[in-house]
N, C-alpha and C positions, 0 to 999 in steps of 0.2 A: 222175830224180826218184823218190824211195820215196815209196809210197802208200800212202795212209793203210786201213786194217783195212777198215772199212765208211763206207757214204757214208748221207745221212738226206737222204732224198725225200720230201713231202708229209707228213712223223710215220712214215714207214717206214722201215728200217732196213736198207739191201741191204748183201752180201758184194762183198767187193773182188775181182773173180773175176785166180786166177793163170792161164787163160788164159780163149782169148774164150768171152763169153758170148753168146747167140744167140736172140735170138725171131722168129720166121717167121710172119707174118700173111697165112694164108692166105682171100683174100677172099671173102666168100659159100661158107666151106666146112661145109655139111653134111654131119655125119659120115658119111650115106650115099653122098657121092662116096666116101669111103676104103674104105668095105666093099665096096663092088662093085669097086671097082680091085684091091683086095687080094685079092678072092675070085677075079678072073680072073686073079693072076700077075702085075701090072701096075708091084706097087709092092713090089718084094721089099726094098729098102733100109728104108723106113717100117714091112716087115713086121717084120721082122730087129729095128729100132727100140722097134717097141713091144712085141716079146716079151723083150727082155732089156732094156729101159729101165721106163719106167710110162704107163701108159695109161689115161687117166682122160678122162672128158665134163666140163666148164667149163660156166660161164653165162657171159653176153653182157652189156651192160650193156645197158636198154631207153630208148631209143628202140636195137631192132637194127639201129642203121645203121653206115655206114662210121666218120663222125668222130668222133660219138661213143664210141665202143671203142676207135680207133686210140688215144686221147688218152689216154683213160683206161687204154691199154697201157702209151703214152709214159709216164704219171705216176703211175700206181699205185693212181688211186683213182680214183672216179665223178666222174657229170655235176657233178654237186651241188659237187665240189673243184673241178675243173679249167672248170667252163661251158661247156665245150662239148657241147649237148644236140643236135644237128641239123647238117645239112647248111646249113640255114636258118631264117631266126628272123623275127619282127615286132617291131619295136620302137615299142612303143604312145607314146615321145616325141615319135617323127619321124612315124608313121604307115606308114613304110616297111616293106617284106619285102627281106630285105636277106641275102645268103651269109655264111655263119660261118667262113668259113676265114681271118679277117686277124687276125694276132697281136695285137690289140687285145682281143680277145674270151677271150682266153686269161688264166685268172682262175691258175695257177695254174705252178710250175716246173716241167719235163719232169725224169725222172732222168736224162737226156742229159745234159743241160745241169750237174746236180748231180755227175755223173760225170764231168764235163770238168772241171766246176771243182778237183775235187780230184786231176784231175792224168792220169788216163784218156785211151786215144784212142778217141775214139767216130766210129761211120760208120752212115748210115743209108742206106739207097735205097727209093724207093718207086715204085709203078706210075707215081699220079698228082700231077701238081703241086700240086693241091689241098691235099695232107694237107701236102708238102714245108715250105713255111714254117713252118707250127703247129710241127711237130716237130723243127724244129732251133732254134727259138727259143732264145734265150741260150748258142749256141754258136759261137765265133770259130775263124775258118780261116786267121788269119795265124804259126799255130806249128806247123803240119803233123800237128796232133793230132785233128783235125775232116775228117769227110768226109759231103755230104747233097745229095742230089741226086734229083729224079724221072725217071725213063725217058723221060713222055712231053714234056721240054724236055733231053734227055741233050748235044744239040749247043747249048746255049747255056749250059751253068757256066762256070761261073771260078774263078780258085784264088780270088779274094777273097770272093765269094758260096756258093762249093758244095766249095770245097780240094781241087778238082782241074778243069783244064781239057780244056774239052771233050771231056767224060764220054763221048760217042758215036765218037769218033774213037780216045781212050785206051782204049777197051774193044772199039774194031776189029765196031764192029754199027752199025748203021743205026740212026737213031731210027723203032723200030717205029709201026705206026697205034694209036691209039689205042683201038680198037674191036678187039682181037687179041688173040688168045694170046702172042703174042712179046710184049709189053708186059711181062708178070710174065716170061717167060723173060728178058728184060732183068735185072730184078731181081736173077735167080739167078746169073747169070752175070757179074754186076756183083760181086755177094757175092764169088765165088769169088775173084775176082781183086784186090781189096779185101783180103781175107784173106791172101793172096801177100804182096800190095806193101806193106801198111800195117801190118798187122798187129794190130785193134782189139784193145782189152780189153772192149766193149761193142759189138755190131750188131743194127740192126734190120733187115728186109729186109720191105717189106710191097706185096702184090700188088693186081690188081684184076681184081673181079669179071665181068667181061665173059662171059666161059664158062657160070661157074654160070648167071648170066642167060638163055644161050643155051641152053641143055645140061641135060638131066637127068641124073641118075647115069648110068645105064643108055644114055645115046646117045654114038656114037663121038667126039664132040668131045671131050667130058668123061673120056672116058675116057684119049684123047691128052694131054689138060695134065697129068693125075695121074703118067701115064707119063713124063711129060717132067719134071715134078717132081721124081722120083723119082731119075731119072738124074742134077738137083743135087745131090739130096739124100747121095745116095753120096758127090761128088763133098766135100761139106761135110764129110762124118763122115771123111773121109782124114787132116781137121786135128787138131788136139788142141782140141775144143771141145765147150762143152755148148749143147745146143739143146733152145728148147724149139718143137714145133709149136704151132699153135694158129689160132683164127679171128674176125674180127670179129662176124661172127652168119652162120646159116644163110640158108637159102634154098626155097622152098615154090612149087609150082605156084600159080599166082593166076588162073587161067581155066575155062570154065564148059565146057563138053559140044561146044559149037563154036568151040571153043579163041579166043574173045572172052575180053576180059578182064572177070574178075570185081570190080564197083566198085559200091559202094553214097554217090553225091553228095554228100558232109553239107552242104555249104552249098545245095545246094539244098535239103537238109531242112531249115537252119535259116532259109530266107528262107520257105518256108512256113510254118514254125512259130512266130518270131518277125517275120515282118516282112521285106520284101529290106536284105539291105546291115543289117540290125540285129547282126548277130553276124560273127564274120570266122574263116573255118577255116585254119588254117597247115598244111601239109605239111612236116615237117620233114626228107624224103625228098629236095626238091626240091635239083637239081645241074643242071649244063651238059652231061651226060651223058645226056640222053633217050632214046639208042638201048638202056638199058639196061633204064629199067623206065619211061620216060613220065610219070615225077613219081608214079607210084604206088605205095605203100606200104601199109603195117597199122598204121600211127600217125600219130595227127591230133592236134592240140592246139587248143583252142578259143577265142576271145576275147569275152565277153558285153556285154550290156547292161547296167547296172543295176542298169535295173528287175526284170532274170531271177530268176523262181524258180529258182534251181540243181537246185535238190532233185528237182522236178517234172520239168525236163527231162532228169536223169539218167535218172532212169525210166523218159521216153517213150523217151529213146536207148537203153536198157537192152532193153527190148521189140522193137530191131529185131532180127531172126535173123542180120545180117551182123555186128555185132556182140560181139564176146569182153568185152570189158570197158570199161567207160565210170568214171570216178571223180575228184571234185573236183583242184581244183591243191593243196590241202594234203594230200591222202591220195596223189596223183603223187610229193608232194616225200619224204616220208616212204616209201612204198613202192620208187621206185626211185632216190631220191637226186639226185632231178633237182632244177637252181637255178630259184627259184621266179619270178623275173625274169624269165625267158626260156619261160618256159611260157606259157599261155593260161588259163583261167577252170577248165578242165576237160581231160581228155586223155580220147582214144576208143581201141582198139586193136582190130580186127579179127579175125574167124575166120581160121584156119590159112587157106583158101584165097580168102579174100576180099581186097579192097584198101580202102584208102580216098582218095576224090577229092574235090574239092570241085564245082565245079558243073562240068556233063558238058560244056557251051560252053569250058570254060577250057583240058580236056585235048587237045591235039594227039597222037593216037594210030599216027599216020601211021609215023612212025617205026620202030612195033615190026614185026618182021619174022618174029616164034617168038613163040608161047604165051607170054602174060606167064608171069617166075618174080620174084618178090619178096621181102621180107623187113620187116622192122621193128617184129614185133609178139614176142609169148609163145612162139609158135609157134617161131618161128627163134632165140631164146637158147640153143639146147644148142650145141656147139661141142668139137670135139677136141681137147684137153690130152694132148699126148704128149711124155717127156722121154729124151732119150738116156742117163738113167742112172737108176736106181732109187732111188727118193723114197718117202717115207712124206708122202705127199698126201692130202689131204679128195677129196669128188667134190664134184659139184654141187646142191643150190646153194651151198653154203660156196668151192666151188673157181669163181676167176671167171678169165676170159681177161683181165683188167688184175695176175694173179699172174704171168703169164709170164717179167717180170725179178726178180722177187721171189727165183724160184725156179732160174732158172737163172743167177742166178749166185755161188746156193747151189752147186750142181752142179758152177759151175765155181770155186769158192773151193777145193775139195777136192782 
C-alpha cells in the first residue's frame, strides 16, 4: 500500500514518517529523576540523546494525571478535544462517580486510529489496562497491521483483540505484579521486540508510575528503573527511528515532617461551610491502584448547590494556606481547556506539597507504605521533551507533552 504524505488528527496535520516514529511515556517522570541519574552516570544512552538530539521541558495537560495526558498524547490535543479529564468523573444525570476509562467517554479520534486508517502499522503497549482500550480505539487487528496490549493482562491478548497472541508467552516474560518495576520494563521489552517482528510505522510505548510514587530522585529504586531504562533505550536507538521521550506529569513529595500525608479534607470543609452532603468533591485522581497514592492528589473539582455564592466561597477557599489556586468552571474551561460537562461548579488545585481529599472517614490510608509522592496539580506540569534528532522546538509553556507525535514523526518523515 503507498501512503499517503500526511494524515489530519484532531485539525492537526502529522508527517507520514519513512520510518518508525516513537513516543515513550515516561510515567510520573519528573525531570529531576533524569538529572540525578544522568549526574551519577546511570543513563549514558538519554545522555548521548540529549546532547546531540533537543532537549527541551513540555507542560502536562492539568488535571496532571495519568489519562488525562495519555489521551491528549494519543490525540494531539486537550481535555476539552478528546474528554477525558480524569481518571474519574460524576455524572450529575445518574448521581454516580463512575471510572473514565470506557471508550464511550472518548469524545474524540486517537491519531492511531487516523494512522491506521490511512494505511500505517501501528502498535502500542502500555504498563496498565487501564489506558489499553481508550487508546486503541478504532483500530482493527484482523490485517496484521495493528498491535495493543497492556503488560498488566499480557497473558490474555489475542490476535482478534490485541494482534498478537498471548503477549506474555510471545515475549518469553512472565506477566509482571502490577505494583513493580518490571511492569514498565515489560513495556520496553515488548517495544523492542515489536520493532524486530512488525515493524510499525507509528509506536507508543507508555509506562507506569509505580517507582516515582515510591522513590525519590535521589533513592536507589529510582535510580535502578532509570538505569534500566536506559539500557532500552540504547537498545531502541540500534533501529532506524525517531523518538521522542517525554512524560505524563511530574511528581512532588505530599508529606509533612513525620512523613504523614499531607491532605487538607474539602468535603469536610464544604459540609461545614455549606451544610453536610450540600456540595459533593470529586477526586479526579481516583483509580484501583491505591497502593499508589491512596486516591490523593492536588486536583479537586467541585459540585455546588444552587443557592452558592460561588464568588464568596472562592474566597473563603482562596484563604486556606493549602491551597494554590481555587477558580470557577468557566475560568477551568478557558484556562486549561477542560470539557465543561465533566467538571464541577469550581476546581481547587493544591500547593506543591499538599493533597487534596475529601472527607478524612472516606480515605483508607492503609495502603501506603512510603511517604506519600503525588502529582495532579501546577506543580507537576513541567515534564521532559527530549528528541533523538535536532529540532527547532518552542519550550514550555508553548511546548506541551500531547506534541510528542506531532513532532516525531516530523523527525521521522526526514
Amino acid at each position: 500500500m503507498t501512503l499517503a504524505p500526511h494524515v489530519i488528527a484532531n485539525e492537526r496535520t502529522y508527517s507520514m514518517p519513512k520510518r518508525c516514529a516513537i513516543a515513550i511515556c515516561l510515567d510520573g517522570c519528573e525531570p529531576e529523576y533524569l538529572e540525578v541519574a544522568i549526574d551519577e552516570g546511570l543513563m549514558p544512552n538519554l545522555k548521548m540523546m540529549r546532547e546531540t538530539g533537543t532537549d527541551r521541558i513540555a507542560h502536562s495537560v492539568i488535571p496532571s494525571f495519568t489519562n488525562p495526558n495519555n489521551l491528549s498524547i494519543a490525540t494531539g490535543r486537550p481535555p476539552k478535544v478528546h474528554g477525558i479529564c480524569g481518571n474519574y468523573l460524576f455524572d450529575p444525570d445518574t448521581g454516580e462517580e463512575v471510572m473514565m476509562n470506557d471508550v464511550r467517554f472518548l469524545r474524540a479520534p486517537t491519531l492511531f486510529s487516523k494512522f491506521y486508517e490511512a494505511g500505517a502499522r501501528v502498535a502500542m503497549v502500555t504498563a496498565k489496562d487501564k489506558l489499553r482500550a481508550l487508546l486503541s480505539a478504532g483500530l482493527k487487528f484482523d490485517e496484521g497491521r495493528a498491535i495493543a496490549f497492556s503488560a498488566e493482562r499480557a497473558d490474555e491478548t489475542s490476535m482478534a483483540n490485541n494482534g498478537v497472541e498471548n503477549a506474555s508467552e510471545w515475549l518469553g516474560m512472565p506477566v509482571p505484579e502490577v505494583y513493580s518495576a518490571e511492569l514498565s520494563e515489560f513495556v520496553f521489552a515488548a517495544g523492542i521486540k515489536i520493532l524486530n517482528e512488525m515493524k510499525p510505522d507509528i509506536m507508543y510505548l507508555s509506562t507506569t508510575d509505580y517507582v516515582q510514587h515510591k522513590f525519590s530522585p535521589q533513592e536507589q529504586g529510582a535510580k535502578d528503573f532509570y538505569a534500566m531504562f536506559d539500557r532500552y533505550l540504547g537498545e531502541l536507538q540500534k533501529f532506524d527511528v525517531a523518538i521522542v521521550v517525554t512524560a505524563d506529569h511530574g511528581m512532588k513529595p505530599k508529606h509533612d515532617n513525620n512523613k504523614e500525608p499531607a491532605v487538607i479534607y474539602m468535603q469536610d470543609k464544604m459540609d461545614e461551610w455549606l451544610g453536610i452532603g450540600q456540595a459533593r468533591v470529586i477526586l479526579p485522581i481516583t483509580d484501583p491502584y491505591v497502593v499508589h497514592h491512596g486516591a490523593l492528589g492536588s486536583f479537586a473539582t467541585a459540585y455546588l448547590p444552587d443557592n452558592c455564592d460561588i464568588n464568596s466561597l472562592i474566597t473563603k477557599i482562596a484563604s486556606c494556606p493549602e491551597i494554590l489556586k481555587v477558580i470557577s468552571k468557566e475560568e477551568a474551561i478557558a484556562t486549561y481547556d477542560l470539557p465543561g460537562d465533566r467538571i464541577g461548579d469550581i476546581v481547587m488545585i493544591s500547593t506543591e506539597n499538599l493533597t487534596i481529599g475529601t472527607s478524612k472517614d472516606r480515605h483508607d490510608l492503609a495502603a501506603l507504605k512510603e511517604p506519600l509522592r503525588s502529582h495532579g496539580g501546577l506543580t507537576e506540569q513541567e515534564v521532559p521533551f527530549i528528541v533523538n534528532k535536532v529540532m527547532d522546538l518552542p519550550s514550555a509553556p508553548e511546548l506541551r507533552n500531547f506534541d510528542a507525535f506531532f513532532y516525531a514523526t516530523q523527525a521521522a518523515a526526514s
